[in-house]
TORKOL-4160 file (C-alpha; in steps of 0.2 Angstrom, whole numbers, padded with zeros to 4 digits, m for minus):
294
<pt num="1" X="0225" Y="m1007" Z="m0405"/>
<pt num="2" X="0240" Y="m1004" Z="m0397"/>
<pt num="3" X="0253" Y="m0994" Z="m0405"/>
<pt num="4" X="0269" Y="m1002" Z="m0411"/>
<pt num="5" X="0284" Y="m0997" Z="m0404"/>
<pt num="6" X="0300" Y="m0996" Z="m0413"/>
<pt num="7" X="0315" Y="m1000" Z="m0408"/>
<pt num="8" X="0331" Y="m0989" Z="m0411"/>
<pt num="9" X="0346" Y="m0995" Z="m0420"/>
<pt num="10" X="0356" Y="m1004" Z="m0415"/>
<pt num="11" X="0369" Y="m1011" Z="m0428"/>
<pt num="12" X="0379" Y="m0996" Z="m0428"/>
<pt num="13" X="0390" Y="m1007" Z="m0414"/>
<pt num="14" X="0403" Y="m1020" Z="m0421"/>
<pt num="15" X="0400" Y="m1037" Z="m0418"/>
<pt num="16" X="0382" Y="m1042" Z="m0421"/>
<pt num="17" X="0382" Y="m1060" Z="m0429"/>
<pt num="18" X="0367" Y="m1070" Z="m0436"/>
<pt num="19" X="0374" Y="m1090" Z="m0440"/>
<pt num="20" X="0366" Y="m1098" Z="m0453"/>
<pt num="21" X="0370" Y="m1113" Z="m0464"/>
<pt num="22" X="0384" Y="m1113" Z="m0470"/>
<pt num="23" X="0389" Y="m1095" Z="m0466"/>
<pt num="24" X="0390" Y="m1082" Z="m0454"/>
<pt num="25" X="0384" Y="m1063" Z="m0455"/>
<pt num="26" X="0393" Y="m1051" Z="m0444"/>
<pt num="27" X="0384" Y="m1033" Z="m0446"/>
<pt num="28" X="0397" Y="m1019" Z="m0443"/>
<pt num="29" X="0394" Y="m1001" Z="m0444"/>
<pt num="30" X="0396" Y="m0999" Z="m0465"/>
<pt num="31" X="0396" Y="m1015" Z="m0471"/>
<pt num="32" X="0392" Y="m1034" Z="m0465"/>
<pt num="33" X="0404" Y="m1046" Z="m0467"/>
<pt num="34" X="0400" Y="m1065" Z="m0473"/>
<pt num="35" X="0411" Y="m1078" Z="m0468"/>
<pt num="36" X="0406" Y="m1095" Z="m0476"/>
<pt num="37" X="0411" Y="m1111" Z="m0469"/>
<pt num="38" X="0419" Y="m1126" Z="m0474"/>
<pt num="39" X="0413" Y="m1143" Z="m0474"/>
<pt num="40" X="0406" Y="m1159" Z="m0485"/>
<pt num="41" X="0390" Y="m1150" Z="m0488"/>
<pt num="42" X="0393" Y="m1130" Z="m0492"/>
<pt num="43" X="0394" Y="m1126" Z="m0509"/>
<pt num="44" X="0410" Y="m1128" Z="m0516"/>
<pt num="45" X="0407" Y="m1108" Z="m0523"/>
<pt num="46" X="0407" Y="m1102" Z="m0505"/>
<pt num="47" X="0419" Y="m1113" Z="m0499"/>
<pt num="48" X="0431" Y="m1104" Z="m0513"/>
<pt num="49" X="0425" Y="m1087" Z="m0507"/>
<pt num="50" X="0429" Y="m1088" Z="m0491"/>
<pt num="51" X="0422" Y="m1069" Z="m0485"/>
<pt num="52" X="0415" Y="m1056" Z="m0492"/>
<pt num="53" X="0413" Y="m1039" Z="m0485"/>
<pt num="54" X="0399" Y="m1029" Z="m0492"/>
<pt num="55" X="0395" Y="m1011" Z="m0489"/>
<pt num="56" X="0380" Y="m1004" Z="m0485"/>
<pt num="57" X="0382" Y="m0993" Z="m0500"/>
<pt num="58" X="0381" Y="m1010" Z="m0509"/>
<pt num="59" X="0365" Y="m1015" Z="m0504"/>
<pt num="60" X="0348" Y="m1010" Z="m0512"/>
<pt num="61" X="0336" Y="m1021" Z="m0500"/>
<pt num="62" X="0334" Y="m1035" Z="m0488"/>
<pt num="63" X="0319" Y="m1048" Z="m0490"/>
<pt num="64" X="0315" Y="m1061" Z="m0477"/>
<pt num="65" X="0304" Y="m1077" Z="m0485"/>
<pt num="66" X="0300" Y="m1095" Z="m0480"/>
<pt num="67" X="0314" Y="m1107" Z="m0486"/>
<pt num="68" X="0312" Y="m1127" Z="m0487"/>
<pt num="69" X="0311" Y="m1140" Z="m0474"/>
<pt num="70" X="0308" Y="m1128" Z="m0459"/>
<pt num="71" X="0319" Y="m1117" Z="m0465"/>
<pt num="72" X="0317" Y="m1097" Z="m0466"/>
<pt num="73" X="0329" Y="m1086" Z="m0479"/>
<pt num="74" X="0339" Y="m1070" Z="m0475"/>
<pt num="75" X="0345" Y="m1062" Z="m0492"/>
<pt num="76" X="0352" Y="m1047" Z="m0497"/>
<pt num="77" X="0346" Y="m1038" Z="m0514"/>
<pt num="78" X="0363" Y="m1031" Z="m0521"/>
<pt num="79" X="0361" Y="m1015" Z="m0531"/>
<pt num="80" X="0363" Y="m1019" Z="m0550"/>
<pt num="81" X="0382" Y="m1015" Z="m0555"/>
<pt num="82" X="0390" Y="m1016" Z="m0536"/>
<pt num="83" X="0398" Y="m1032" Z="m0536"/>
<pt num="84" X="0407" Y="m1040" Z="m0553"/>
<pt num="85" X="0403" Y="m1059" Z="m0547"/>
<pt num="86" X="0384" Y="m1057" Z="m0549"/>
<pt num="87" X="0385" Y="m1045" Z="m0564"/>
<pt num="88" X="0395" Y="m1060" Z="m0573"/>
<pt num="89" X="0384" Y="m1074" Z="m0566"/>
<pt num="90" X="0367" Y="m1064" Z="m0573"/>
<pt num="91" X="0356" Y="m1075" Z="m0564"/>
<pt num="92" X="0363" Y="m1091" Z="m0569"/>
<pt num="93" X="0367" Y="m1097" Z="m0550"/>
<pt num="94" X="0357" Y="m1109" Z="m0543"/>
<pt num="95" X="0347" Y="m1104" Z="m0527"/>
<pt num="96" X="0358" Y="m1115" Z="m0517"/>
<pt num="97" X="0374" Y="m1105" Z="m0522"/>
<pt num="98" X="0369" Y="m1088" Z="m0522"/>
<pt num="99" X="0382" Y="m1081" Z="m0510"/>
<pt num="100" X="0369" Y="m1067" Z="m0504"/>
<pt num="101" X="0356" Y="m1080" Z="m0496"/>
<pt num="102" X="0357" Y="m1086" Z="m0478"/>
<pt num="103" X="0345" Y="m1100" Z="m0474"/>
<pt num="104" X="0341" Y="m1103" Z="m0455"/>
<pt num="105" X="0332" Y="m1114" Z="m0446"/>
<pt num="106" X="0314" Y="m1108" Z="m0443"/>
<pt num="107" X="0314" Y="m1107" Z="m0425"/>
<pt num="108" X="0324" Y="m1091" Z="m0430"/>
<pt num="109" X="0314" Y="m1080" Z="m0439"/>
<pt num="110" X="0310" Y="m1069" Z="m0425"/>
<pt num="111" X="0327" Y="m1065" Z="m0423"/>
<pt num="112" X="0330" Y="m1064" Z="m0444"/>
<pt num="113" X="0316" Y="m1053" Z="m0445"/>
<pt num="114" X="0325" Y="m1041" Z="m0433"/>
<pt num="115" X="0341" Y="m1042" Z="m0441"/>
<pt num="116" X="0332" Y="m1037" Z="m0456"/>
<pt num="117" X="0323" Y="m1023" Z="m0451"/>
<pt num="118" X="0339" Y="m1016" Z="m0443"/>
<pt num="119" X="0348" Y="m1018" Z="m0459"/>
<pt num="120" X="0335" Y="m1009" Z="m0468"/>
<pt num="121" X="0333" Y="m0996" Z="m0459"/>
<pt num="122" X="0353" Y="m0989" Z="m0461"/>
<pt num="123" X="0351" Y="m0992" Z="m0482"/>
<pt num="124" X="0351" Y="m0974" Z="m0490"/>
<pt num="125" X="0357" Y="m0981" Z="m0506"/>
<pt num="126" X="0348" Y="m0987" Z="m0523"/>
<pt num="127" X="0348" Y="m0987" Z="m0540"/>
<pt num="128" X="0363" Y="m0996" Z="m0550"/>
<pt num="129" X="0380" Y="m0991" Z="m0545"/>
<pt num="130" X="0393" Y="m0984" Z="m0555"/>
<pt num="131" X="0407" Y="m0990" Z="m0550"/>
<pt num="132" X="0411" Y="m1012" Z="m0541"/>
<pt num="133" X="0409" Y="m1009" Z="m0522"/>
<pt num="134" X="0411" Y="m1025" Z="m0517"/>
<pt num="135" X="0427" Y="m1033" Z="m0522"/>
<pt num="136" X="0432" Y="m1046" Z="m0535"/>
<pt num="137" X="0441" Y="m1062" Z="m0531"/>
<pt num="138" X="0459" Y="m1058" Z="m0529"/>
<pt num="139" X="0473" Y="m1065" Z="m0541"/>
<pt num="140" X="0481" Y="m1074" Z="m0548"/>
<pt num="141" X="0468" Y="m1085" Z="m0553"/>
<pt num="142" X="0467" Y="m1099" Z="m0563"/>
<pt num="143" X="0458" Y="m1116" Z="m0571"/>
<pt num="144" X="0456" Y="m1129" Z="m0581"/>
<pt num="145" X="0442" Y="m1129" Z="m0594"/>
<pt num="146" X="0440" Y="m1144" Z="m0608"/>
<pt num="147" X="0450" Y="m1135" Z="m0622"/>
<pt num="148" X="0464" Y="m1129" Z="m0612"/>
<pt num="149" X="0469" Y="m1122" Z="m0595"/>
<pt num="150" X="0467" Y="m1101" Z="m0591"/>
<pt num="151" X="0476" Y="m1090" Z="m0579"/>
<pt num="152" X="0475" Y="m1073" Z="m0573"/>
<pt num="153" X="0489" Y="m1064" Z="m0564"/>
<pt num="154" X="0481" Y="m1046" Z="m0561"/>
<pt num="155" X="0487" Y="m1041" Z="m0580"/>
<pt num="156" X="0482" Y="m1053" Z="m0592"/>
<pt num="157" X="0472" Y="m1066" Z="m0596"/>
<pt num="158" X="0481" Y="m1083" Z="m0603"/>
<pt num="159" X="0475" Y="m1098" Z="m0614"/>
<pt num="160" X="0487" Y="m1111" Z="m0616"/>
<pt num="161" X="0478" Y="m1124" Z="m0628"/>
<pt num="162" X="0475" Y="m1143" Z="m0622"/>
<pt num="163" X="0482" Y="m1155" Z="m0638"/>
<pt num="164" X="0469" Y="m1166" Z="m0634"/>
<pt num="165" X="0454" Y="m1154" Z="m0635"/>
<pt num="166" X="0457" Y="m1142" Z="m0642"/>
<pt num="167" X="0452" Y="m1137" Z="m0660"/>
<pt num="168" X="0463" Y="m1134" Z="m0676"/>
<pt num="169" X="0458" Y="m1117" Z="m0676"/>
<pt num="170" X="0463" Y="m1115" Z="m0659"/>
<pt num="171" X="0479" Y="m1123" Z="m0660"/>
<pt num="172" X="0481" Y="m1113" Z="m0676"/>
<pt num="173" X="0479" Y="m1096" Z="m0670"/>
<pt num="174" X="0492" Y="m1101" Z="m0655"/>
<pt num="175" X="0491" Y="m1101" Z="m0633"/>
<pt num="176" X="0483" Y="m1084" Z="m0632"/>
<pt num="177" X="0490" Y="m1068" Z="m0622"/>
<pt num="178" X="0476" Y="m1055" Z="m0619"/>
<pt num="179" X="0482" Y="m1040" Z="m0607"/>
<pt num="180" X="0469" Y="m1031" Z="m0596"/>
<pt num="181" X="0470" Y="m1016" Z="m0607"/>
<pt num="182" X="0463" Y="m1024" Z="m0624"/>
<pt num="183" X="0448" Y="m1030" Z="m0616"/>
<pt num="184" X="0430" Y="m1024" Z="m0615"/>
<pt num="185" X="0423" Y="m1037" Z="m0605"/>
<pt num="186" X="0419" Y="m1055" Z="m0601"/>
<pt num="187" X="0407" Y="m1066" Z="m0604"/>
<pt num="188" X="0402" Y="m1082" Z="m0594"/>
<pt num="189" X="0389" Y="m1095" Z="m0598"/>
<pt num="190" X="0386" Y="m1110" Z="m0584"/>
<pt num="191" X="0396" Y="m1126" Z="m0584"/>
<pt num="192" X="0381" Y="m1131" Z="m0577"/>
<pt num="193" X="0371" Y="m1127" Z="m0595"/>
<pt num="194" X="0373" Y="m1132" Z="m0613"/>
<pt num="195" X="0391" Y="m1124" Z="m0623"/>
<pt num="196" X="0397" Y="m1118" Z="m0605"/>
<pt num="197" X="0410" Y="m1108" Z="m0610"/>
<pt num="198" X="0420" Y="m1090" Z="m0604"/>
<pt num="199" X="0424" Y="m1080" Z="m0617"/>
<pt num="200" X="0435" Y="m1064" Z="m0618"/>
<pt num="201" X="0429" Y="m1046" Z="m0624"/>
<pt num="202" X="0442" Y="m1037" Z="m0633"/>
<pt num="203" X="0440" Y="m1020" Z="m0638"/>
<pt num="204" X="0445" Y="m1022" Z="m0657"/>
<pt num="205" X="0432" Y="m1037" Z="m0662"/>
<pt num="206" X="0416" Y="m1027" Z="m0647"/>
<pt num="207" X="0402" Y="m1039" Z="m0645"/>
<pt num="208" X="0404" Y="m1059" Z="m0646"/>
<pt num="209" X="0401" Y="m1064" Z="m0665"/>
<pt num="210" X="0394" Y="m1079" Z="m0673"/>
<pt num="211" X="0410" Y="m1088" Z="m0670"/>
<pt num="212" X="0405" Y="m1104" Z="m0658"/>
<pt num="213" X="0417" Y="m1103" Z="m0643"/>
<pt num="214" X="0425" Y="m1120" Z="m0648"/>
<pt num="215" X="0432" Y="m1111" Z="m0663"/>
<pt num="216" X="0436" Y="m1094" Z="m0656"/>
<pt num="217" X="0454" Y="m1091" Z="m0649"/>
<pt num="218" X="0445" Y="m1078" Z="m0636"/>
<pt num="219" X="0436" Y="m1092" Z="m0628"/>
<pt num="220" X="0439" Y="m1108" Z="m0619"/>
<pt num="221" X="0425" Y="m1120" Z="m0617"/>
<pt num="222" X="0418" Y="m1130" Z="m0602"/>
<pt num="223" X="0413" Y="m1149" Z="m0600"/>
<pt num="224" X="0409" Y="m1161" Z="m0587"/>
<pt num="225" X="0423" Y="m1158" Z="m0573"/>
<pt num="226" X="0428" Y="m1143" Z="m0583"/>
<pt num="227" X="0427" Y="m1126" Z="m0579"/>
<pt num="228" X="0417" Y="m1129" Z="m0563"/>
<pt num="229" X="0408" Y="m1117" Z="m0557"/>
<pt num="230" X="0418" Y="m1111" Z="m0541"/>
<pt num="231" X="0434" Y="m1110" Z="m0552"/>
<pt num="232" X="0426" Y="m1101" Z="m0570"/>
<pt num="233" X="0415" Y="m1089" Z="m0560"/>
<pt num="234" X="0428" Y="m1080" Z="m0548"/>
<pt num="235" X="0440" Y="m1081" Z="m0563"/>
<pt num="236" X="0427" Y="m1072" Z="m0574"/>
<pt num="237" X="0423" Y="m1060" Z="m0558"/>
<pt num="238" X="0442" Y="m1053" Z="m0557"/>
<pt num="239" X="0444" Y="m1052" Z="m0574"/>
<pt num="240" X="0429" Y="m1040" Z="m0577"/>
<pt num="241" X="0433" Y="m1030" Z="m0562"/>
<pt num="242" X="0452" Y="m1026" Z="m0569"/>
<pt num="243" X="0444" Y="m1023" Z="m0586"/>
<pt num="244" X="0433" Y="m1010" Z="m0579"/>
<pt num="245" X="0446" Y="m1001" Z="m0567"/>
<pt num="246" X="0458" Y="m1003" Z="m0583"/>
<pt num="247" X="0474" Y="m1003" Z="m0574"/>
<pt num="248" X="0489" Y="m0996" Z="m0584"/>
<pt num="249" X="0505" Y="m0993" Z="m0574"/>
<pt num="250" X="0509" Y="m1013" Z="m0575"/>
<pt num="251" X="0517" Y="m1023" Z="m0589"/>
<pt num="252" X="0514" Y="m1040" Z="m0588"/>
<pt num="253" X="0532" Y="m1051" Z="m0590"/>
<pt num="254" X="0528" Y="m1063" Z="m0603"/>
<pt num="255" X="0533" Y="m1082" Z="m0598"/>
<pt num="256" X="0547" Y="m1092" Z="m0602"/>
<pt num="257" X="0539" Y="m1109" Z="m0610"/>
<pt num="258" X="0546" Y="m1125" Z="m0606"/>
<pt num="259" X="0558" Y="m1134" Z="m0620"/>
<pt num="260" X="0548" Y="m1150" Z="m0617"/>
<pt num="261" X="0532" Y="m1141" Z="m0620"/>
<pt num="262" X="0538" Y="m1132" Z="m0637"/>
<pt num="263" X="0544" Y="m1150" Z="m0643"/>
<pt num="264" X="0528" Y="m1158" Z="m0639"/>
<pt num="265" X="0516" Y="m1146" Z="m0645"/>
<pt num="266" X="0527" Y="m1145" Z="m0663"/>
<pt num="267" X="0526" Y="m1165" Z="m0663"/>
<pt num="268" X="0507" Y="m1162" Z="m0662"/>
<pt num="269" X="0508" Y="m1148" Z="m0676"/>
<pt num="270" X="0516" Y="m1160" Z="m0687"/>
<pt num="271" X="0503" Y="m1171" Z="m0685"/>
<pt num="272" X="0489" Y="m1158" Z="m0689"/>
<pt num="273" X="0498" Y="m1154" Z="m0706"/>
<pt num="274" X="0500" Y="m1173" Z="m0710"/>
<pt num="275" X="0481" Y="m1174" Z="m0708"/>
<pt num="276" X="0479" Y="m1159" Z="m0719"/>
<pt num="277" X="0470" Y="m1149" Z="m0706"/>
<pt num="278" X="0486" Y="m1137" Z="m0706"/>
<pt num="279" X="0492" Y="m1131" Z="m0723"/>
<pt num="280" X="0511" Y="m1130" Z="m0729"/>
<pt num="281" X="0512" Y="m1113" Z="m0723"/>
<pt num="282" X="0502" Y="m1112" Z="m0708"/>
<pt num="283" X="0515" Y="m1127" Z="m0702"/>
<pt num="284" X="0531" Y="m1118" Z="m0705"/>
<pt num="285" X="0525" Y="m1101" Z="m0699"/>
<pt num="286" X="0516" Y="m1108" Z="m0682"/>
<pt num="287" X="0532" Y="m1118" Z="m0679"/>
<pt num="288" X="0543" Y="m1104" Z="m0682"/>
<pt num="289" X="0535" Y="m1096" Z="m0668"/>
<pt num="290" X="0535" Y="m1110" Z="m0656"/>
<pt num="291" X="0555" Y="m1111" Z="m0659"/>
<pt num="292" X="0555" Y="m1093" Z="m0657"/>
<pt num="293" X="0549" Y="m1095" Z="m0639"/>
<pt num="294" X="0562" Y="m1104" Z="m0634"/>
């Protein structure tokens, strides 16, 4: 039998690219760089990435497997801890939309399985990481779930109620305001599952209770059309990756609310307490601090 030869690395050059469906790996000398297209049929989650660069240091293994209709799949194993969007998605992401998989056509797996074996063959890395090496979405950031609308500037996290779903409780207890500092970490559960929902860790409450996220002030809840996937997950992604490097030197400005807005969310109060789901002094306090806004 003939011995195998072995080719030497090569990927240490810039440039080498391997095209997929609907993305592009470009291998470079420390990291590979994925650029996903645009177009009717790629996930809207990729399309809402746009790139990503990830380090070698990043990467734990590459597999190489048969994929469907003549298809063969190139995917990067991540090390656990490297990258905040797949520690917040915890396995919830469809095959189709997991942003390290690159299907090609199978008349390519000759050159996949080089690509591979290449790739392999610079990791020196394993283990989970202790710190994110692969960077979080960038904001501000921000979208509309059923029960209000969130946005993240860098410093804060905002809920700003919805009057036509969200809860008394929720419209008791006020929009929301949670700087970067008073968190401990997020959770995200699926649109694409039952109660999808992101919720908000703060360092004073720990854990997530017993409270349902429909109820909890922490928390704004998903729905059909609401809280889709490519908005909730890169939202949830640059929120825990500012919650774990814990930045401190910036003061988020708090923002000046619209007179409009005070007037209409008072005239939704009032009906609350004419329903009886607001007390006397619930209605007089909340609305002193709407008027106090202004």
């Amino acid at each position: 039998m003939a011995t195998e030869k072995h080719l030497p690395h090569t990927m240490s050059r810039m440039g080498d690219v391997l095209a997929g469906f609907h993305a592009v790996w470009e291998f470079e000398s420390d990291s590979v760089l994925i650029r996903y297209e645009r177009g009717i049929r790629t996930p809207k989650l990729f399309q809402a990435l746009g790139e990503r660069r990830i380090p070698l240091s990043a990467i734990e293994g590459v597999t190489l497997t048969p994929g469907k209709r003549g298809s063969v799949v190139l995917r990067i194993q991540p090390r656990a801890g490297a990258d905040p969007l797949m520690e917040v998605a915890a396995g919830q992401l469809r095959e189709g939309t997991d942003p390290y998989r690159l299907a090609l056509p199978a008349e390519r797996e000759t050159l996949a399985e080089y690509y591979a074996d290449e790739l392999t063959g610079l990791l020196d890395e394993s283990g989970a990481a202790d710190r994110y090496l692969v960077a979080a979405p960038k904001p501000p950031l921000h979208f509309k779930a059923y029960d209000g609308k969130a946005a993240f500037d860098g410093t804060s996290v905002q809920f700003r109620w919805s009057w036509t779903g969200a809860s008394s409780a929720k419209w008791k207890a006020g929009d929301q305001s949670f700087p970067v500092a008073d968190l401990s970490g997020v959770e995200w559960r699926s649109p694409e599952v039952f109660e999808g929902h992101l919720r908000l860790l703060t360092r004073s409450t720990g854990p997530a209770g017993t409270v349902p996220p429909d109820q909890d002030p922490a928390a704004v809840v998903f729905g059909l059309g609401y809280g889709p996937v490519h908005e909730s997950l890169p939202f949830a992604a640059a929120v825990l990756a500012a919650v774990r490097t814990r930045p401190t030197s910036a003061v988020p400005v708090p923002a000046r609310r619209d007179p409009a807005d005070i007037a209409e969310r008072i005239r939704h109060l009032g009906e609350l307490h004419r329903a009886g789901l607001v007390t006397d002094e619930e209605f007089s306090s909340k609305k002193a601090d709407l008027l106090a806004e202004l």
